[in-house]
N, C-alpha and C positions, 0 to 999 in steps of 0.2 A: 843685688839690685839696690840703687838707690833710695833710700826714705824720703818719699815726697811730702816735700812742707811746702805752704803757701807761694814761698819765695821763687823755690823749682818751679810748683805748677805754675806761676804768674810768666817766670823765665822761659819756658817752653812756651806758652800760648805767645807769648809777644813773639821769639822766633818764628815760631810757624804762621802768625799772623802774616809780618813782617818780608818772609822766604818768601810761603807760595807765591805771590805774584810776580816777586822778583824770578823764582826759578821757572814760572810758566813765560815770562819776557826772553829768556837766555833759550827755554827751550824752544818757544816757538821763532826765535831771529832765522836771520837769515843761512845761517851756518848746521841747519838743524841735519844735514845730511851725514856731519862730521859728527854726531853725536848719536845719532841712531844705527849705525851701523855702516855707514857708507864706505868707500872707495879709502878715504882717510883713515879711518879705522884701519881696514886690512892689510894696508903700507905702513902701520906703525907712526905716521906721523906726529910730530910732538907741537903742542904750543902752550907758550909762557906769556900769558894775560897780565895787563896790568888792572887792578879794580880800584878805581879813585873813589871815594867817601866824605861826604858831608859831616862825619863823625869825627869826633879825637879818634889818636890811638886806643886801640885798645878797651871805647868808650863802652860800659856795662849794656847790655842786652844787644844794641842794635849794632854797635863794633864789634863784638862778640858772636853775633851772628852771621856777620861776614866773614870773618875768620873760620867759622863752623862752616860756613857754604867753602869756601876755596878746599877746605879738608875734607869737605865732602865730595867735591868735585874730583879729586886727586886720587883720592882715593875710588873712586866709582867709573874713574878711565886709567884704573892701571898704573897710574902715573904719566898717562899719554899728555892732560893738563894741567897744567901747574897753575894756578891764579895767586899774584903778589898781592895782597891788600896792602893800600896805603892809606892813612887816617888823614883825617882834613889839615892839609896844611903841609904836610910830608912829601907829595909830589906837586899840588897845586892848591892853590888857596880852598879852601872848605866850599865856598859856593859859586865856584867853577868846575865844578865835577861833571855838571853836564856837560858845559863848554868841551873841556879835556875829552869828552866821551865822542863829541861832537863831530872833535877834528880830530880825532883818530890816534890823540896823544895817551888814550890810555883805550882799553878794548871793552870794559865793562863797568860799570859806577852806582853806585848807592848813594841813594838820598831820600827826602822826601820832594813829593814832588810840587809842593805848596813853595818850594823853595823856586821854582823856574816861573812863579805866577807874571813876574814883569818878561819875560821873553812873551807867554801866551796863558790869560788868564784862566784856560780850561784846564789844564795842567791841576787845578786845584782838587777838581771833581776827584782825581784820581789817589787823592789822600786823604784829604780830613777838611772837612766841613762843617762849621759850628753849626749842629741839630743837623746833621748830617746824618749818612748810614753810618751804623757801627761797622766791626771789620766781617764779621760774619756777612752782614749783607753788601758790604762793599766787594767781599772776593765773591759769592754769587752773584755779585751785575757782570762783577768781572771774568768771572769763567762763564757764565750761563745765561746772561743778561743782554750779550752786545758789546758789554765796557770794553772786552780787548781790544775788536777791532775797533772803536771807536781812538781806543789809546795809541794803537799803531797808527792809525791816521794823522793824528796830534803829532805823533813822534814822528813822521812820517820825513822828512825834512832830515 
């Protein structure tokens, strides 16, 4: 087992900060039948996702942690999905990631989401907030709060 020093435990809390919401958005999409066991599953079906990021390659923690999700992904369906991460700028500019996601140029994206505030100002709620909630209480509005579905509404479009 690893020796946990500040640096780990900081690393892990920002991933897991960072994931959960992002993996409760992927689980609860529209596709959630292909991942729970459905029709897809039993036929063996394969898919190869593209994940566009507002990040560099490879950028410490939050690039990092995208890479950690696709391997976790992959690993956790067999190899049925496969998810390409690409760093900002690699398949489309860095803060076009939603655009890309948008129109169907890429299947899944990472970002913050303070980053799409000129498309629609509430977009911010859903990240950081100066004197805002911290992340603790930002992922309870967002699983137990309301926030989701207010997020898929926003997203809604």
């Amino acid at each position: 087992m690893a020796k946990l020093s500040r640096k780990n435990f900081f690393r892990g809390l920002a991933l897991g900060t960072i994931s959960l919401p992002f993996a409760i958005l992927i689980l609860g999409g529209k596709n959630t039948a292909q991942l729970q066991g459905g029709p897809s599953t039993l036929s063996g079906d394969r898919y190869r996702w593209k994940m566009v990021t507002t990040w560099p390659p490879n950028f410490p923690v939050l690039g990092e942690g995208c890479t950690l999700f696709a391997n976790w992904v992959r690993e956790l369906s067999g190899g049925r999905m496969d998810i390409r991460v690409y760093g900002g700028g690699e398949l489309v500019p860095p803060l076009e990631a939603f655009d890309a996601v948008r129109s169907g140029a890429a299947e899944i994206g990472s970002g913050a989401a303070y980053y799409w505030a000129g498309k629609d100002p509430a977009t911010q709620f859903f990240a950081s907030v100066p004197f805002g909630m911290n992340a603790q209480q930002l992922n309870a509005w967002i699983i137990c709060g309301g926030g989701m579905e207010l997020w898929r509404e926003l997203y809604a479009e």
